[in-house]
C-alpha positions as CSV (number, residue, x, y, z in Angstrom):
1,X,-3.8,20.1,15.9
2,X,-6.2,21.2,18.6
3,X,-7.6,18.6,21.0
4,X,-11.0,19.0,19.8
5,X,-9.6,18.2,16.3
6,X,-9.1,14.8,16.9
7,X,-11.3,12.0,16.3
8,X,-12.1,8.9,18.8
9,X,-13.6,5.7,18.2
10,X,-16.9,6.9,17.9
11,X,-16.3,9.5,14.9
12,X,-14.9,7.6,12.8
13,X,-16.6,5.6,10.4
14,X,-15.7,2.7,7.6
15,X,-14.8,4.3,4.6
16,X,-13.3,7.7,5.6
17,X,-10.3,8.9,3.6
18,X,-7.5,11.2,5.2
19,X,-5.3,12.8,2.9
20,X,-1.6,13.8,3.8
21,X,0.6,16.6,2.7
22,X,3.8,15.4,0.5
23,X,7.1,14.9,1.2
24,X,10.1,15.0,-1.1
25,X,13.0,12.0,-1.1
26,X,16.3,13.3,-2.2
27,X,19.3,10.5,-3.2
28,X,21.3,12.5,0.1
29,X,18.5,11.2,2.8
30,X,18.2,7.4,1.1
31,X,21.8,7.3,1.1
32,X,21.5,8.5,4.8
33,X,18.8,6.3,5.3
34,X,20.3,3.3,4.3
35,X,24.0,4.2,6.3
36,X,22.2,3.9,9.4
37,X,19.4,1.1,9.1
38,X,19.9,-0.6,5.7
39,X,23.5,-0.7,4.5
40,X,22.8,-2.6,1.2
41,X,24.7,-1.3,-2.4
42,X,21.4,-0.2,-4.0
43,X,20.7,2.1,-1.1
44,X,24.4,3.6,-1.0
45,X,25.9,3.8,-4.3
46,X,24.2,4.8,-7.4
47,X,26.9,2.9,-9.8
48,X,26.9,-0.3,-7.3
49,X,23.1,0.4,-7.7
50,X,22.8,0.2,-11.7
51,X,24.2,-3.6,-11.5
52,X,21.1,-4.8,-9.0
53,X,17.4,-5.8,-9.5
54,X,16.5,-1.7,-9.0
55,X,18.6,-1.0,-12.1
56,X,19.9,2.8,-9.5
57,X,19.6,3.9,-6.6
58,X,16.3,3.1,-4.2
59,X,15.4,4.0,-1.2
60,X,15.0,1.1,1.5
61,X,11.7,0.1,1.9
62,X,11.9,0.9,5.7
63,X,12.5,4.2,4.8
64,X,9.6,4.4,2.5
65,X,8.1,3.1,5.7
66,X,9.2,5.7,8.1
67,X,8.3,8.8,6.1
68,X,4.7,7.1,5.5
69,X,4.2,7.2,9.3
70,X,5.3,10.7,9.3
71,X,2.8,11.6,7.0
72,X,-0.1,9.4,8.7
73,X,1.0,10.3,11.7
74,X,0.6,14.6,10.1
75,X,-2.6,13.4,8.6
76,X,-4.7,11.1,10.8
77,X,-6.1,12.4,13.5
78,X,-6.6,9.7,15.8
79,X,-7.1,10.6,19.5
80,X,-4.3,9.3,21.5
81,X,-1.9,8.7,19.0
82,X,-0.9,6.6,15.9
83,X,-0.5,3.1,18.1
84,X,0.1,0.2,15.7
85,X,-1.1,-3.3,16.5
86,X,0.2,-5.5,13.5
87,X,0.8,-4.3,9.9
88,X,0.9,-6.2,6.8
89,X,3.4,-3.9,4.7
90,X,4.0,-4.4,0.5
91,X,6.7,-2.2,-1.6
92,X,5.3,-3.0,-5.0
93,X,7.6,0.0,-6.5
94,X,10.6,1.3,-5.0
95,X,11.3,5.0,-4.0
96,X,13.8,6.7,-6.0
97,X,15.7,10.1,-5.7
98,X,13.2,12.9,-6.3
99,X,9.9,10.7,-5.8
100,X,7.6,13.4,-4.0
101,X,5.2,11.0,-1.6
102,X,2.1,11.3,0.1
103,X,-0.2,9.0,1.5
104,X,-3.6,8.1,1.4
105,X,-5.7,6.3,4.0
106,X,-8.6,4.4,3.9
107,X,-10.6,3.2,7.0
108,X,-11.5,-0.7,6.4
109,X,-13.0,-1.8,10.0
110,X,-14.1,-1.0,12.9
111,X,-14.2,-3.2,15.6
112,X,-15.4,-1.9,19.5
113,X,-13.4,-4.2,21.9
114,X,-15.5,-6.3,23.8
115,X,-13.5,-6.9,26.8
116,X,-12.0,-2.8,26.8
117,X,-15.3,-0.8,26.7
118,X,-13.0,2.3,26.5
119,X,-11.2,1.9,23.2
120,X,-11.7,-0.8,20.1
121,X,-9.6,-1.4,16.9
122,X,-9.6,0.2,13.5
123,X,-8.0,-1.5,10.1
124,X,-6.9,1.4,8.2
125,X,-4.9,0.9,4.5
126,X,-2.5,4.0,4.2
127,X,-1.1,3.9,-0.1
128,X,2.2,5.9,-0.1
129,X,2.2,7.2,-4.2
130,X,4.7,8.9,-5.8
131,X,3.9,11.7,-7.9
132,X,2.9,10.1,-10.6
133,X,0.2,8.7,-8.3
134,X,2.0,5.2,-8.7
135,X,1.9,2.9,-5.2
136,X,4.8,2.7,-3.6
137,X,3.9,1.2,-0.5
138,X,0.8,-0.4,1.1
139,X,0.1,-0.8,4.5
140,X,-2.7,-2.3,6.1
141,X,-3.3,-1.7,9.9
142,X,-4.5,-2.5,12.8
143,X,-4.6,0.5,15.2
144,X,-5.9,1.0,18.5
145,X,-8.5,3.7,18.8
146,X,-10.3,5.2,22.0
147,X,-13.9,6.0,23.5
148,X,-14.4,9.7,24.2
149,X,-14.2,10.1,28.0
């Protein structure tokens, strides 16, 4: 993304939707996943996985996580970056092997700091659906956006 492609606290505006691109989970990368950061039997073994609340394998929900903030990150085009400031995060479905994802965010709020001329904050909900448009994941945001100049 160009520089001039970006958008700063002044562009953006409540209600804007940004759409991301998809991304396809395969059982290899929850198993993966969940090796590293989440060790739990639903997330490593598909049999151990049958005998749990998922009923098979699932992807951790901080995977789900990471690969939304890949896709906001891909999709939003905040100047400055993707800074977080507090989440509030909800896995109403999990993630299975050969869910495609994509996200969809929504911009709630604005609010101009009062103290930091230079920059404000901006509530944005991103939904992570599968492709069967069902939500697996809501996120709602605080993130820091900046001033032009």
């Amino acid at each position: 993304m160009s520089p001039n492609q970006y958008l700063y606290l002044e562009d953006l505006r409540v209600g804007m939707v940004f759409e991301s691109g998809e991304y396809t989970v395969d059982a290899d990368q929850i198993r993966e996943f969940a090796r590293h950061y989440d060790p739990q039997p639903f997330h490593l073994d598909e049999e151990a996985a049958k005998g749990t609340f998922f009923g098979g394998l699932a992807a951790s929900g901080w995977h789900t996580a990471a690969i939304t903030m890949r896709l906001i990150v891909q999709s939003v085009p905040i100047a400055g970056g993707i800074i977080g400031a507090g989440s509030e995060v909800t896995w109403p479905r999990a993630t299975r092997p050969g869910d495609t994802l994509r996200v969809v965010s929504t911009i709630m709020d604005i609010a101009p700091s009062s103290s930091k001329p230079d920059r404000g904050m901006v509530t944005v909900q991103s939904d992570t659906l599968n492709q069967h448009q069902a939500l697996c994941q809501r996120s709602v945001a605080r993130l820091l956006a900046f001033r032009r100049g």
